[in-house]
C-alpha positions in Angstrom: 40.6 85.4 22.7 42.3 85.5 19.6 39.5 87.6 17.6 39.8 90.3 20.7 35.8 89.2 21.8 35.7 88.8 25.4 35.5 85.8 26.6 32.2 86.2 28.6 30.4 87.8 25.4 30.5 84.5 23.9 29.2 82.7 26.7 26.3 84.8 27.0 26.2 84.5 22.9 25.9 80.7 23.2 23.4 80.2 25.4 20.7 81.7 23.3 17.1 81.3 23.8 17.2 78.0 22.3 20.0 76.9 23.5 20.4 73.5 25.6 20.9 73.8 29.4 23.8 72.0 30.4 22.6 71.1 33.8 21.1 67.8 35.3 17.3 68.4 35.6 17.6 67.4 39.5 20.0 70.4 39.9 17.4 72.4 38.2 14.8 71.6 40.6 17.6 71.5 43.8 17.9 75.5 42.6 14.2 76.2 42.2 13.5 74.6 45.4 15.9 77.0 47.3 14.6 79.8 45.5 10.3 79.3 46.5 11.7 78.6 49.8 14.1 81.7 50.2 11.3 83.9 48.6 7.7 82.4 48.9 5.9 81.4 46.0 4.4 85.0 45.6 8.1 86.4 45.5 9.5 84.0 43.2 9.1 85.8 39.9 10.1 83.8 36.4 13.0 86.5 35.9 14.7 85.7 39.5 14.0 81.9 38.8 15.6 82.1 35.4 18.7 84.4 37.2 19.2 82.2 39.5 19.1 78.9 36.8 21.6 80.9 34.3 18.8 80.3 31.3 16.2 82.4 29.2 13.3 83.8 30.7 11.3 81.7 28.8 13.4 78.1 29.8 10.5 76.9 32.7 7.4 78.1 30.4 9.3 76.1 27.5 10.4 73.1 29.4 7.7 73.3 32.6 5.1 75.3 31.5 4.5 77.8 34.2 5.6 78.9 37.1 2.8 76.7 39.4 3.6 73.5 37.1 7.3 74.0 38.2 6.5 74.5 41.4 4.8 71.0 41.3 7.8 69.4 39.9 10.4 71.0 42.6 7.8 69.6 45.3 7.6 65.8 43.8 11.5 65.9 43.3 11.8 66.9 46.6 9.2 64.6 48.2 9.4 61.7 45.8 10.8 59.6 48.8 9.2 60.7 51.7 6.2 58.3 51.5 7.8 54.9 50.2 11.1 55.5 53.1 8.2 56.0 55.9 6.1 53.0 54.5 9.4 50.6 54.7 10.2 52.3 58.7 6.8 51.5 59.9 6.8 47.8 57.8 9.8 47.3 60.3 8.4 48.2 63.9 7.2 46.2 66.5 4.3 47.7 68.2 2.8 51.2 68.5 5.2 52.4 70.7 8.2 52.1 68.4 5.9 53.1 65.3 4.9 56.8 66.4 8.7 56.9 67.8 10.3 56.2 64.8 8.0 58.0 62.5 8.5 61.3 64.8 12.5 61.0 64.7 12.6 59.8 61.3 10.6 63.5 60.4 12.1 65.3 62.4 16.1 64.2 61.0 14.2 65.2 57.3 13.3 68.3 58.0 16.6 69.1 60.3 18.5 68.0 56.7 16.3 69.8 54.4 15.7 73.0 55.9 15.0 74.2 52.1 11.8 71.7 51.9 10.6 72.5 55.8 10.7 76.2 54.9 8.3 75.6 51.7 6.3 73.4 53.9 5.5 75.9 56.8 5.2 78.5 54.5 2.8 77.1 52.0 0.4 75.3 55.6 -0.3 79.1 56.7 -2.0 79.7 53.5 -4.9 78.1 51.8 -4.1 77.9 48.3 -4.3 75.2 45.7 -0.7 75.0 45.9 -1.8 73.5 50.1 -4.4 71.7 48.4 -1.9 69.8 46.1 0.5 69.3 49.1 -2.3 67.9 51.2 -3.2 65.9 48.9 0.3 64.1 47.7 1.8 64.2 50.8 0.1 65.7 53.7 -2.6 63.2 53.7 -1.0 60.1 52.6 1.3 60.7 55.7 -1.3 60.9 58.3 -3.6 58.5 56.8 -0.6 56.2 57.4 0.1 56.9 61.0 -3.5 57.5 62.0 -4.2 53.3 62.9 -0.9 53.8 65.2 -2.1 57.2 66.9 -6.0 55.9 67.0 -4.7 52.7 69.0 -2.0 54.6 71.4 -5.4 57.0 71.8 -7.6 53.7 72.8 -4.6 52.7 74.7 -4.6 55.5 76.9 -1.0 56.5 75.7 -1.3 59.8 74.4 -4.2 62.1 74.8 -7.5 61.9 73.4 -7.6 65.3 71.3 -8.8 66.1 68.0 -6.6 64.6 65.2 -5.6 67.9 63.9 -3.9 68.9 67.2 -2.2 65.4 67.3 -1.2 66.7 64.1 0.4 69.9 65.2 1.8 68.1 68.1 3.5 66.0 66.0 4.7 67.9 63.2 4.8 71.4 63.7 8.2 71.2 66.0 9.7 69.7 63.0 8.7 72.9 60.8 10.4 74.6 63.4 14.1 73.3 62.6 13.5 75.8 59.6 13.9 78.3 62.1 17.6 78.9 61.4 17.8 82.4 62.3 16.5 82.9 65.4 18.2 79.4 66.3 21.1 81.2 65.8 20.3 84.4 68.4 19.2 81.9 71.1 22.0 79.4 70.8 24.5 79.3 73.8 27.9 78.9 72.1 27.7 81.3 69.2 28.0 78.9 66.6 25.7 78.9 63.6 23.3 76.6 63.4 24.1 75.1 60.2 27.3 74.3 61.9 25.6 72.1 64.6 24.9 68.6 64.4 21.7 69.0 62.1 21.0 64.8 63.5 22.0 65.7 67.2 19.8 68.8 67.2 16.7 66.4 65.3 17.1 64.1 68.0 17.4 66.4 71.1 13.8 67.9 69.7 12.5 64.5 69.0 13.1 63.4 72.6 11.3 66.3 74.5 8.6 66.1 72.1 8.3 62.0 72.8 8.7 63.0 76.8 5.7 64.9 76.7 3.5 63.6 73.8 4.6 59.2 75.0 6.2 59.0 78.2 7.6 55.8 78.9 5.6 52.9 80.1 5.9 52.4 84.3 
């Protein structure tokens, strides 16, 4: 610099407490959602959020205004489509059958390509919170309520068991809360190579299958 100020001190000058964030709100909420999904809601302090962002300490108070309320908006932004893209798959299926197949590989490729989302997800299910209440409510619920005709009539049908419709649930979902499991993926895969290196697809639709083997077997 000609005036001899380092270059970073006027960066850090500029972006005063005021000043305007010069990042697109969805990366905003992209970096918040990697942050409550690395640390838990209880971990995420404002300070590590605001680190991680490059703002003040007082950006999501000003622009959110609180930690929970930003929560809310990183699980809308991240959500937002989940609903209407499942509405239009099961609009498009033939019969039962196809609906609860497609609905379980369509999940399962979502969570295998948001591991981010799936990690909030399984975290914030073992705890009853408002913060589950919210996400049952949004999205939990709307889901099931949409695939529950499907898995009442496969039931009636004789083509998957006859349990309550919170193991159905489980049965259903909770191997796709599993493709968060990077970590220990990684310690039990064969060839050494990271997970996030693997076919994130392939790997959605190798679970899908053993899952659909058990849960609807093919017709005789």
């Amino acid at each position: 610099m000609t005036d001899g100020t380092p270059r970073q001190t006027l960066a850090a000058t500029a972006r005063g407490k005021y000043a305007p964030v010069q990042m697109h709100e969805s990366e905003i909420l992209r970096r918040g959602l990697d942050t409550f999904a690395e640390l838990g809601y209880a971990g995420t302090t404002m300070r590590e959020l605001a680190r991680r962002l490059g703002v003040s300490h007082n950006f999501i108070h000003e622009r959110y205004g609180s930690k929970h309320d930003f929560w809310r908006a990183v699980v809308d932004f991240a959500l937002r489509d989940a609903q209407p893209a499942l509405d239009r798959l099961l609009a498009g299926c033939r019969d039962d059958d196809e609906r609860l197949r497609s609905v379980i590989v369509h999940l399962y490729r979502l969570a295998a390509n948001d591991s981010a989302m799936n990690r909030l997800l399984t975290d914030e299910s073992s705890r009853d919170s408002s913060r589950l209440d919210y996400l049952h409510q949004q999205f939990i619920k709307p889901f099931w309520d949409s695939i529950e005709p499907t898995v009442a009539s496969l039931i009636e049908a004789g083509r998957i068991p006859g349990v309550p419709a919170h193991i159905l649930y489980f049965a259903v979902t909770g191997p796709a809360l599993a493709l968060a499991q990077d970590p220990v993926a990684d310690r039990l895969s064969p060839d050494n190579l990271p997970t996030a290196e693997h076919d994130r697809d392939a790997m959605a639709d190798a679970l899908s299958a053993v899952v659909l083997h058990g849960l609807l077997p093919p017709r005789q």
